[in-house]
C-alpha positions in Angstrom: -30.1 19.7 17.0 -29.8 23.0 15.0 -31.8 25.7 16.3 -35.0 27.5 14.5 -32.5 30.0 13.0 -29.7 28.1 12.4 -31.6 27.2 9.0 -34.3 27.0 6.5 -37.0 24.9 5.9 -36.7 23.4 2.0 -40.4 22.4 2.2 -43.7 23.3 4.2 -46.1 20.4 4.2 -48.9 21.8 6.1 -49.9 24.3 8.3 -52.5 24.2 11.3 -54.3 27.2 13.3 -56.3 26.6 16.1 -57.2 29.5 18.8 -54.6 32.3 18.0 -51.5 28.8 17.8 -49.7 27.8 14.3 -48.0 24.4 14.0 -46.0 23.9 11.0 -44.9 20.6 9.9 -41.5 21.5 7.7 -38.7 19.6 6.3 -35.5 20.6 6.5 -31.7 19.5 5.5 -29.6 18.8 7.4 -25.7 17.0 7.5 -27.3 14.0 6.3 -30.2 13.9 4.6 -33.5 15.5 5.7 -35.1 16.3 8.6 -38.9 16.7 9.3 -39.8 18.8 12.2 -43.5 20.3 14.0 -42.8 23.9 15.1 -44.7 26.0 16.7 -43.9 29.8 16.7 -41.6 29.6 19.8 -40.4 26.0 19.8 -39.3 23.0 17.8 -42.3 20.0 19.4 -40.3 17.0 17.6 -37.4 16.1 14.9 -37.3 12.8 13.2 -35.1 11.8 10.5 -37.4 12.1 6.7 -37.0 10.2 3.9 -39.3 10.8 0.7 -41.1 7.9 0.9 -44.9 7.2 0.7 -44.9 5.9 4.4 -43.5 9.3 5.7 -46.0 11.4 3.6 -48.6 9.2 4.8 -47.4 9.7 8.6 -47.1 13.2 8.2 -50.6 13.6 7.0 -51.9 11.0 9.5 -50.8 13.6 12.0 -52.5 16.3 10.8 -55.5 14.2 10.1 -55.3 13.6 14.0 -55.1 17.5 14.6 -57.9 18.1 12.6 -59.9 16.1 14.4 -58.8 17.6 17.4 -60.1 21.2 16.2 -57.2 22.2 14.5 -58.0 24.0 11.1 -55.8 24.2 7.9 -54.1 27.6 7.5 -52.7 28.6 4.4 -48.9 28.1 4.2 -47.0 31.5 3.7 -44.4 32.0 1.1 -41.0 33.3 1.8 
C-alpha cells in the first residue's frame, strides 16, 4: 500500500471534524483502478478498492452518516 506521500488524492468526498480530529474520505488511483481511503492527519484508517458505482457512493456516505451520528461535524473540504 502506497504511502500518504507517495501520491494524490483525485477526489475528496467528504470531510469530518470532531474535537480538534479531521477524517477525510479520498479516492485515489492507483495501478489499477481507484482506491478509496479514510485518513486522518497522521495515518491511513482503511483502503478498499472503489469503483464509481451507486453502491460505493452510497457506502461512502453511509459512513459518514454513521460519524455524524456519532458527533462528528462536516468540515469544509480544502482545495489544493
Amino acid at each position: 500500500m502506497p504511502g500518504l506521500s507517495d501520491s494524490r488524492p483525485v477526489a475528496t468526498l467528504w470531510q469530518l471534524a470532531w474535537r480538534g480530529a479531521r477524517l477525510s474520505c479520498l479516492v485515489y488511483r492507483d495501478g489499477e483502478g481507484y482506491e478509496l481511503r479514510l485518513e486522518s492527519a497522521s495515518t491511513v484508517i482503511f483502503t478498499e478498492p472503489f469503483d464509481l458505482q451507486p453502491r460505493m457512493m452510497a457506502r461512502t456516505e453511509a459512513l459518514r452518516a454513521s460519524l455524524k451520528r456519532r458527533g462528528w461535524r462536516d468540515e469544509p473540504v480544502a482545495n489544493p
